[in-house]
One Martini backbone bead per residue (centre of mass of N, CA, C, O) as a GRO file, in nm:
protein
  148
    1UNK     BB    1   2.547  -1.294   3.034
    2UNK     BB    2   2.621  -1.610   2.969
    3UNK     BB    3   2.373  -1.732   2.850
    4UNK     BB    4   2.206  -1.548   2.679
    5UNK     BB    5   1.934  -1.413   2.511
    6UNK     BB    6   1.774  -1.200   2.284
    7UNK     BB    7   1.505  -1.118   2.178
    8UNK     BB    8   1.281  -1.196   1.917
    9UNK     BB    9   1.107  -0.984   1.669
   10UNK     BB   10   1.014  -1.129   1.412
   11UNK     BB   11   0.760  -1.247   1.445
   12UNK     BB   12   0.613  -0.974   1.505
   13UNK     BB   13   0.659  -0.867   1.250
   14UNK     BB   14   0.554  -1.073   1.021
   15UNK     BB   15   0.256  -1.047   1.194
   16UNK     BB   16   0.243  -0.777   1.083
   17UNK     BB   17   0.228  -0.775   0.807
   18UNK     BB   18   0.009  -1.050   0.763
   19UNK     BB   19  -0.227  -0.818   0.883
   20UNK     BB   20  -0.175  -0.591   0.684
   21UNK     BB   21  -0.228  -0.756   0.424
   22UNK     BB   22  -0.509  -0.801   0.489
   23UNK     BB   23  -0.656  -0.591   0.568
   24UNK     BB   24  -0.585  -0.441   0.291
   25UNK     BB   25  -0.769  -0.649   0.134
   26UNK     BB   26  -0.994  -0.543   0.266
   27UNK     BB   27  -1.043  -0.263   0.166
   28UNK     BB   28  -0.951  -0.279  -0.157
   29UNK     BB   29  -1.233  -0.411  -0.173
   30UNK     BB   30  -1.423  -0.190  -0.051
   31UNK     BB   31  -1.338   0.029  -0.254
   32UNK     BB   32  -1.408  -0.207  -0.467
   33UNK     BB   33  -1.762  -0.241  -0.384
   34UNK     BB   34  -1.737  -0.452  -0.195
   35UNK     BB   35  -1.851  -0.648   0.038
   36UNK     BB   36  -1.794  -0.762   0.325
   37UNK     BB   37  -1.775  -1.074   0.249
   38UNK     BB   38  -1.593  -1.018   0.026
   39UNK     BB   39  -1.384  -0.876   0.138
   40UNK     BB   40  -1.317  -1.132   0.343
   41UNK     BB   41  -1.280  -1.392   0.119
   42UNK     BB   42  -1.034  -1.256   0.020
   43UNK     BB   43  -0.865  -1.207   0.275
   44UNK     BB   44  -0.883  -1.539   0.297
   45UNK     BB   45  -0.753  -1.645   0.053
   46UNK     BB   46  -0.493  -1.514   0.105
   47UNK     BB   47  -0.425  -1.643   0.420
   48UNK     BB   48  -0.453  -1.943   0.310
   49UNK     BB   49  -0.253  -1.914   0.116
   50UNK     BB   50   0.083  -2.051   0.082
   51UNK     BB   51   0.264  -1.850  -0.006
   52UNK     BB   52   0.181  -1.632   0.227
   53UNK     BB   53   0.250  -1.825   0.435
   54UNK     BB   54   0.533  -1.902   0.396
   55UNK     BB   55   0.641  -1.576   0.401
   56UNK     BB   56   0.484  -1.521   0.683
   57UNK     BB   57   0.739  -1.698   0.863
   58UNK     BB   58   0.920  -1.583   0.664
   59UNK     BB   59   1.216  -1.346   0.640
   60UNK     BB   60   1.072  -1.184   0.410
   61UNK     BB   61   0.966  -0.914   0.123
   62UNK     BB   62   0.675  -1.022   0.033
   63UNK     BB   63   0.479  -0.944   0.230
   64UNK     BB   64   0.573  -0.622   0.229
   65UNK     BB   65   0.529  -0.566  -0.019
   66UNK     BB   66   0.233  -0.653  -0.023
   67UNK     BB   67   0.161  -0.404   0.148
   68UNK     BB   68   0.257  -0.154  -0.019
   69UNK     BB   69   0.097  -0.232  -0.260
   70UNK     BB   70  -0.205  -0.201  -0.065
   71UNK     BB   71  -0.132   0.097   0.012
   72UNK     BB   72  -0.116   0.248  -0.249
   73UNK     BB   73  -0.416   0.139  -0.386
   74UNK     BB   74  -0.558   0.262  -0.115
   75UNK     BB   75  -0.464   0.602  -0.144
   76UNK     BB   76  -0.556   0.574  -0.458
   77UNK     BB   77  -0.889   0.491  -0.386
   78UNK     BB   78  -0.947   0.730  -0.211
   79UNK     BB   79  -0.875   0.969  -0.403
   80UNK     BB   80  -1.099   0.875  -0.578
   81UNK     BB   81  -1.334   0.880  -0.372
   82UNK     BB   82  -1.310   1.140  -0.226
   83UNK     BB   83  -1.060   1.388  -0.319
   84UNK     BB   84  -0.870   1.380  -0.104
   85UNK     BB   85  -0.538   1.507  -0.121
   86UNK     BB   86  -0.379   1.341   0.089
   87UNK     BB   87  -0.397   1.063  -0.049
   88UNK     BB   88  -0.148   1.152  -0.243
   89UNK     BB   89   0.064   1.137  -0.016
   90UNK     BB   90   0.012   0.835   0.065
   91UNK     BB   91   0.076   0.705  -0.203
   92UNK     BB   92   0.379   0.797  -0.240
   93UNK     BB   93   0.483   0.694   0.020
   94UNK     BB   94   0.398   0.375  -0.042
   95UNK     BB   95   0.544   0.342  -0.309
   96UNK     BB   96   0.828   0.396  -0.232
   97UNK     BB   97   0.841   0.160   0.006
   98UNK     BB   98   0.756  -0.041  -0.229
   99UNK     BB   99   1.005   0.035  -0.415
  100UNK     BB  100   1.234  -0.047  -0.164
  101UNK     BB  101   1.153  -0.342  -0.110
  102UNK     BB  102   1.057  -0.398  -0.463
  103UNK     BB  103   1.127  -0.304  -0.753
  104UNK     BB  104   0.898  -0.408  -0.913
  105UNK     BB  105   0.701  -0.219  -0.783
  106UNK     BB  106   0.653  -0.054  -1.068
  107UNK     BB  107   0.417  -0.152  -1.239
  108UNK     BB  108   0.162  -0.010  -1.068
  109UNK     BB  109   0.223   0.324  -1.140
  110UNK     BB  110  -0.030   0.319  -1.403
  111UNK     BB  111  -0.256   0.268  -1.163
  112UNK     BB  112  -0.185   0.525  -0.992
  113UNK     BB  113  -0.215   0.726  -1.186
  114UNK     BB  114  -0.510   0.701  -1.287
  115UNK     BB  115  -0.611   0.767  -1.002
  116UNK     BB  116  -0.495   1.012  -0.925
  117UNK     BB  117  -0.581   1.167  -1.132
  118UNK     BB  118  -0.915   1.153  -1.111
  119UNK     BB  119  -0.895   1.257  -0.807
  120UNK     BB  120  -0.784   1.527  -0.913
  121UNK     BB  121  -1.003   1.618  -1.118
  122UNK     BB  122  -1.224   1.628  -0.921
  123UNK     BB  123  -1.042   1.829  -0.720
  124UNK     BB  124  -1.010   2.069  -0.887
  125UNK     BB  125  -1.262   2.258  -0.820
  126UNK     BB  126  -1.187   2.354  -0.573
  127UNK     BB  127  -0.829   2.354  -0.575
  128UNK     BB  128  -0.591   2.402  -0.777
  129UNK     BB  129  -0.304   2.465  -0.651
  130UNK     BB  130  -0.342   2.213  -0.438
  131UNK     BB  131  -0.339   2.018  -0.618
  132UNK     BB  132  -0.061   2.055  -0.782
  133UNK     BB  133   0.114   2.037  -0.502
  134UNK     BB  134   0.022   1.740  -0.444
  135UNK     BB  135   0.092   1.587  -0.663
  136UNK     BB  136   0.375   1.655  -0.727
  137UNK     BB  137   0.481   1.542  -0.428
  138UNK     BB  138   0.372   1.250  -0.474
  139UNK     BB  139   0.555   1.202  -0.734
  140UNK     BB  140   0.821   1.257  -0.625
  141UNK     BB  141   0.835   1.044  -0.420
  142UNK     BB  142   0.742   0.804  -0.563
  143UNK     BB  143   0.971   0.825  -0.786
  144UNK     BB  144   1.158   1.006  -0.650
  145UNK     BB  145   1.305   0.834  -0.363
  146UNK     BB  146   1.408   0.575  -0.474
  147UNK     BB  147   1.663   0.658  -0.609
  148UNK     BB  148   1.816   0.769  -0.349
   0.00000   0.00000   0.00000
């Protein structure tokens, strides 16, 4: 067993994040109303950005912070345009781990809150009890859930 080396999965991480962040950035183009073209030329532009490039290489915080606050505000911008209220509780456990990669990702927060609250207000004439128990599970998830 001596002079044998275990393999490294941290590539594999890392180019996992940074397909993640990209996807993401492409979603979030799509979610905020933008083309096909528009939002992948966005995704291109993340990509190709240096130091985007430098953190996707290197095993750092900064590629994961990225992918978990572009998944928080995907989860967030469909439950503004869809309704449904399962969005909000994507949006809490994704914030929570975007928050617990990098805590200065609270800064999110009010523009989470705004899209959540608009997603709650328009699902609220469907089920008012569904939707005050899912927004209330939200909030818990995203804000205590990182302080634990």
């Amino acid at each position: 067993m001596s002079g044998q080396t275990r393999p490294s999965y941290r590539p594999l991480t890392t180019m996992a994040k940074a397909l993640g962040a990209l996807a993401l950035c492409y979603l979030v183009g799509r979610e905020c109303g933008l083309g096909r073209g528009t939002a992948l030329t966005g995704a291109i532009v993340l990509g190709l950005s240096p130091l985007f490039l430098f953190s996707s290489l290197q095993p750092l915080s900064d590629t994961a912070a990225a992918t978990w606050t572009l998944a928080a505000m995907w989860g967030a911008l469909r439950l503004h345009c869809t309704g449904r209220l399962g969005w909000a509780a994507v949006t809490g456990a994704t914030f929570a781990v975007a928050v617990l990669v990098r805590p200065t990702n609270v800064v999110i927060l009010p523009a989470l809150l705004v899209l959540i609250g608009a997603g709650v207000a328009a699902a609220a004439t469907q089920s008012a009890p569904f939707v005050l128990s899912c927004a209330t599970f939200a909030l818990f998830v995203g804000v205590a859930f990182p302080i634990v």
